[in-house]
C-alpha positions in Angstrom: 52.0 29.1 153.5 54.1 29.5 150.2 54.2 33.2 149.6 52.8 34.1 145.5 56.4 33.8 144.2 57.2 30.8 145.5 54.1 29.5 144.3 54.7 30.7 140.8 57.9 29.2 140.8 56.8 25.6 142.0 53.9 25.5 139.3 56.7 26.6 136.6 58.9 24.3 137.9 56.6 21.3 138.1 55.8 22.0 133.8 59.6 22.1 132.9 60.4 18.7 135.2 57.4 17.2 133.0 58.2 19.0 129.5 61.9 17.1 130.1 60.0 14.0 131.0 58.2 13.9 127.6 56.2 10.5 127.5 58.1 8.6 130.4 56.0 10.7 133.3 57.2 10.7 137.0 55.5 9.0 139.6 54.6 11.6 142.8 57.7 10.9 144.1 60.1 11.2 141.9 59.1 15.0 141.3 59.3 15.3 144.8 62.6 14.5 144.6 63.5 16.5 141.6 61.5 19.6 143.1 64.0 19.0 146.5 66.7 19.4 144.2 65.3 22.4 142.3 65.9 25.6 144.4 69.3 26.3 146.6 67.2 28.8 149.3 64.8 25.9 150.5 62.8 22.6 149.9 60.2 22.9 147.7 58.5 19.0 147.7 54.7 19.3 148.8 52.1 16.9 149.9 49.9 15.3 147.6 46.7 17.1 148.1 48.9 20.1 147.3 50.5 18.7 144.0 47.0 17.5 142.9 45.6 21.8 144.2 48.7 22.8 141.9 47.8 20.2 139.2 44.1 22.1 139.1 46.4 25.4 139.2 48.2 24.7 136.6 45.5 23.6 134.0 42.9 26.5 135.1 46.2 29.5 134.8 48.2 27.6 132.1 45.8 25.9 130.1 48.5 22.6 131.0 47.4 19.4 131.9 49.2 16.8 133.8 47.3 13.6 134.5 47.9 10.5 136.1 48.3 6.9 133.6 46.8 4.2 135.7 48.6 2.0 133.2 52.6 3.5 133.6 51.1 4.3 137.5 52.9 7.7 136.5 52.0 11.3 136.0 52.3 12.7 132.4 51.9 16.2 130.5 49.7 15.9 128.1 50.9 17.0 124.5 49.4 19.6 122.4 47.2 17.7 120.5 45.5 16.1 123.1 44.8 19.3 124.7 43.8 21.5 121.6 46.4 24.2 123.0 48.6 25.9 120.9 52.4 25.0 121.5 53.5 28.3 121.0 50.9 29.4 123.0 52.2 26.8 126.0 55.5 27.8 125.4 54.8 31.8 125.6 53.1 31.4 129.1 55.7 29.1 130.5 58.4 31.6 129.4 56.7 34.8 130.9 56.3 33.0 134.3 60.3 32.4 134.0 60.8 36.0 133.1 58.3 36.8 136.6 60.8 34.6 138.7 64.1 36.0 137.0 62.0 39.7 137.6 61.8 38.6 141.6 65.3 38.1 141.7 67.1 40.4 139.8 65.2 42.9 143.0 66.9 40.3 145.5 70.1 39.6 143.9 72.9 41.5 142.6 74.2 38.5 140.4 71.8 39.1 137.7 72.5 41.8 134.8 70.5 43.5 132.6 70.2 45.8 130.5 69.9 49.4 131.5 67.2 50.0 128.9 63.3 51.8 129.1 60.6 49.9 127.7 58.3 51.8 126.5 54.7 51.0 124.7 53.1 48.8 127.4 51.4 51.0 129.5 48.9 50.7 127.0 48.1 47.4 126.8 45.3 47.3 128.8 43.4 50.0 126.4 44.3 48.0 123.6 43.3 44.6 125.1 40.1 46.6 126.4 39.2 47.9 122.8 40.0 44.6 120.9 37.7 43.0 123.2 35.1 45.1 123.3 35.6 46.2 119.7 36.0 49.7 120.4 37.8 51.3 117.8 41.1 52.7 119.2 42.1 56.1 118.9 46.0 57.2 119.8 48.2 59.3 118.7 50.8 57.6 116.3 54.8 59.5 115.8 56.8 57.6 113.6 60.9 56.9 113.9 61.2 59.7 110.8 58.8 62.1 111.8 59.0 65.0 113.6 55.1 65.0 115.3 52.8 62.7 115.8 49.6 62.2 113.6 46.0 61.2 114.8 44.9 58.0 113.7 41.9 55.8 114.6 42.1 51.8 114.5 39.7 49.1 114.6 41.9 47.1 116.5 42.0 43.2 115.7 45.2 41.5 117.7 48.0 42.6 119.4 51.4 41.0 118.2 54.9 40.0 119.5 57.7 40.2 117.6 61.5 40.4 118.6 60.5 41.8 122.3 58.4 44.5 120.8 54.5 44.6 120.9 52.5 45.7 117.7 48.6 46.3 117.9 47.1 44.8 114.3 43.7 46.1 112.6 42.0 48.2 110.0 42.8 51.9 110.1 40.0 54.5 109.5 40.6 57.2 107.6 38.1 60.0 106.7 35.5 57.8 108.1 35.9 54.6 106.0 37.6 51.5 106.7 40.9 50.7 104.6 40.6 46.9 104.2 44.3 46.2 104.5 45.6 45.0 107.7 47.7 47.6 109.5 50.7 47.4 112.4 51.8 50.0 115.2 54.2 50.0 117.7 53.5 50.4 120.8 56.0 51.7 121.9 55.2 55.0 119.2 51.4 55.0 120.6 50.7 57.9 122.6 46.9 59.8 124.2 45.7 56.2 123.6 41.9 55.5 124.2 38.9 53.0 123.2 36.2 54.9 122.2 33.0 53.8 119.7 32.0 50.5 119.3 32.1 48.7 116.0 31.2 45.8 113.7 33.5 44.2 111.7 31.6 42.6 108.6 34.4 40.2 107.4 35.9 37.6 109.6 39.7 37.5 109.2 42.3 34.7 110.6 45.1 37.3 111.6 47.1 34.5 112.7 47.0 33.0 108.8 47.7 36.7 107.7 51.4 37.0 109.2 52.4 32.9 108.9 54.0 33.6 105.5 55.9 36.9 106.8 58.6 37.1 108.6 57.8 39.6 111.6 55.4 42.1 111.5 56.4 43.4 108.1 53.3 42.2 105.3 54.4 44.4 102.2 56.7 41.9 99.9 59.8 43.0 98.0 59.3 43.9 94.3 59.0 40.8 92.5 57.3 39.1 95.4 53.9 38.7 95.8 53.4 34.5 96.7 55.2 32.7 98.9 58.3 31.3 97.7 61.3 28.6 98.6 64.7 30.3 100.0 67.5 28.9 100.6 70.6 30.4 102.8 73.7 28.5 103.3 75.8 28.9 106.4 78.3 26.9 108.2 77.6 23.8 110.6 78.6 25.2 113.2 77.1 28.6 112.6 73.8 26.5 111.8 73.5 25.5 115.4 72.7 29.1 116.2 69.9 28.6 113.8 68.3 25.6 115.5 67.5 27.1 118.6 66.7 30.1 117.6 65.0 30.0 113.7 64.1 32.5 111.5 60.8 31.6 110.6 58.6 28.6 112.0 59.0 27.0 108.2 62.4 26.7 108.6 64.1 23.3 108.0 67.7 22.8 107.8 69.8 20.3 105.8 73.5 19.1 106.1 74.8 19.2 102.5 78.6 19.5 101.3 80.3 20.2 105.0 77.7 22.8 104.8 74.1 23.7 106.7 71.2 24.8 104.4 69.0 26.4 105.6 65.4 26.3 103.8 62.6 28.9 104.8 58.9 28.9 103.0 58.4 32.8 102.8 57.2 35.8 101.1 60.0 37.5 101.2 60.1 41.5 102.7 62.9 44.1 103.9 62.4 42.5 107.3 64.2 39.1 105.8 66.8 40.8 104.0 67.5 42.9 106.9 68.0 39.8 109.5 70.0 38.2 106.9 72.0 41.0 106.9 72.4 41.5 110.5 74.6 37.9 110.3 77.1 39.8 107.8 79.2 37.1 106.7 78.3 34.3 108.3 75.5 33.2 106.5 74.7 33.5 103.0 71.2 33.3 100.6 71.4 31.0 97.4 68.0 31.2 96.1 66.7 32.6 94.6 68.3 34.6 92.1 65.8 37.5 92.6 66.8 37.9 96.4 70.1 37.6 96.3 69.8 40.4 93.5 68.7 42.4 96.1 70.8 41.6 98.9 73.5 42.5 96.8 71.8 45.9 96.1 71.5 46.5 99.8 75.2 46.0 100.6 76.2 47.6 97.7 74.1 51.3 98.7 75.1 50.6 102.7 79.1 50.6 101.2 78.1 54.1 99.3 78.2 55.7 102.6 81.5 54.9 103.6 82.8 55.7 100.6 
C-alpha cells in the first residue's frame, strides 16, 4: 500500500496531467502512461478502481472534479464554473500540496536549497481559525516593527489573509469596549499570548473578499488624493513584461504591447503598498498615469536619495 506521501503526490499529480489537458481529457490509459513517466524512484500507474478511489479523493480533499465524457470516451477536469469553486481557491490547494511533496524531499534530498530562514506567526493559526469559526473574539498580544513592547488588543476576528508568503488575521478591533467599524490587519507573525475567548455577534454582514479586491495586498488606507479606484498605467520593457505575466501585480492587471513597449494597466486604489512594489523594480519599470502617482513616486525617490546624500 502507497505510503501518505506517495499518495499525496499521485492525487497532485493526476490534477496537473488534467489542468495541461484542458478540454482534450485523457482516456484511463493515457494517464497511466503519463503517471509511469511522472516520478524517477518508481511506477506510479494504478488500477482503475484505484484511479476512480482517487477520483472520489480528489473531489472530497480538493473540491476537484474529474469525470468521465461518454461522448469524447475520455476523462476531463471540470472548469471552475461548472464546479462553483474558486480558481484561486483550486489553485492555492494544488500549490500547498506541491509545497508538502517539495517539504518530503528537501528531508530526503540534499539537492534541494532553501532558505535558511524562521517563520514565525503560524503557530497560531489554529486559535485564529478556532475563534473566526466560532466567533470568539481574539485576544493577543500585538508588537509592532517600530515599537519597543507589545500592546494588548482584542479582535473580532473575520478572515485570515495571504499576502506575499505572510499571513494576516482581518476583523474589527475592540477598544474600550466598543467595536471600531473599520476593518483591521495583523501579522501573524507580530501576534503573541494569543487566545479565543468570548463569543460574539457581528450585526452587519461584510464581503471581506470585496473589501481588499481594489487594494493591492493587505494595505486598505489610500494615498492622499485617493479615495476611488482609479486607472494606472506603468510602462516597462517587453521583455521585462514577461516577468509580469506570470507573476502580476494585481488580479486587474491587463497588459498591452504599444510602441516596442509593454503597458501595463492595473484598476486600483492606489496605497504605499503599490508605490512601494513599483519601487522595488527600480528602473525597470516605470508609472505614466496618472499624474497624481507619479507625483508621488517621484517624492519617494527623491526623500530615499536625501539619505545618501
Amino acid at each position: 500500500m502507497a505510503n501518505k506521501h506517495n499518495l499525496i503526490s499521485r492525487l497532485t499529480r493526476i490534477v496537473e496531467i488534467f489542468q495541461l489537458q484542458g478540454e482534450n481529457g485523457l482516456t484511463f490509459s493515457e494517464l497511466n502512461d503519463k503517471l509511469k513517466n511522472s516520478f524517477i524512484d518508481e511506477d506510479h500507474s494504478v488500477s482503475l478502481r484505484t484511479f476512480q478511489r482517487d477520483l472520489k479523493d480528489i473531489e472530497s480533499s480538493l473540491k476537484i472534479k474529474i469525470v468521465y465524457n461518454k461522448a469524447k470516451m475520455k476523462y476531463i477536469l471540470l472548469d471552475d464554473a461548472t464546479q462553483k469553486t474558486s480558481k484561486n481557491s483550486q489553485r492555492f490547494t494544488i500549490e500547498s500540496l506541491k509545497m508538502l511533496n517539495i517539504a518530503q524531499d528537501v528531508s530526503n534530498n540534499d539537492f534541494i536549497l532553501i532558505d535558511n530562514r524562521k517563520v514565525t506567526g503560524l503557530e497560531n493559526y489554529s486559535t485564529i481559525k478556532e475563534a473566526i469559526c466560532l466567533k470568539k473574539h481574539l485576544e493577543f498580544n500585538y508588537q509592532k516593527f517600530d515599537q519597543y513592547k507589545a500592546n494588548k488588543r482584542k479582535l473580532m476576528p473575520m478572515a485570515l489573509k495571504e499576502s506575499k508568503s505572510r499571513w494576516y488575521v482581518v476583523g474589527f478591533e475592540i477598544k474600550d469596549g466598543l467595536k471600531i467599524n473599520t476593518l483591521k490587519t495583523f501579522a501573524l507573525d507580530r501576534i503573541y499570548n494569543c487566545e479565543a475567548t468570548t463569543e460574539f455577534i457581528l450585526k452587519d454582514t461584510i464581503d471581506i473578499q470585496n473589501h481588499f479586491k481594489d487594494f493591492m495586498g493587505v494595505t486598505t488606507k489610500p494615498l492622499d488624493g485617493f479615495s476611488e479606484k482609479t486607472t494606472v498605467k506603468i510602462e516597462t520593457s517587453i521583455e521585462y513584461g514577461k516577468y509580469f505575466s506570470t507573476l502580476p501585480i494585481h488580479q486587474s492587471q491587463k497588459n498591452e504591447i504599444e510602441n516596442g513597449k509593454t503597458i501595463i494597466t492595473l484598476q486600483v486604489i492606489p496605497t504605499m503598498e503599490l508605490v512601494a512594489e513599483i519601487l522595488s523594480h527600480n528602473h525597470q519599470i516605470k508609472v505614466i498615469e496618472p499624474k497624481e502617482l507619479v507625483n508621488i513616486v517621484k517624492k519617494t525617490i527623491s526623500q530615499n536619495l536625501k539619505q545618501y546624500n
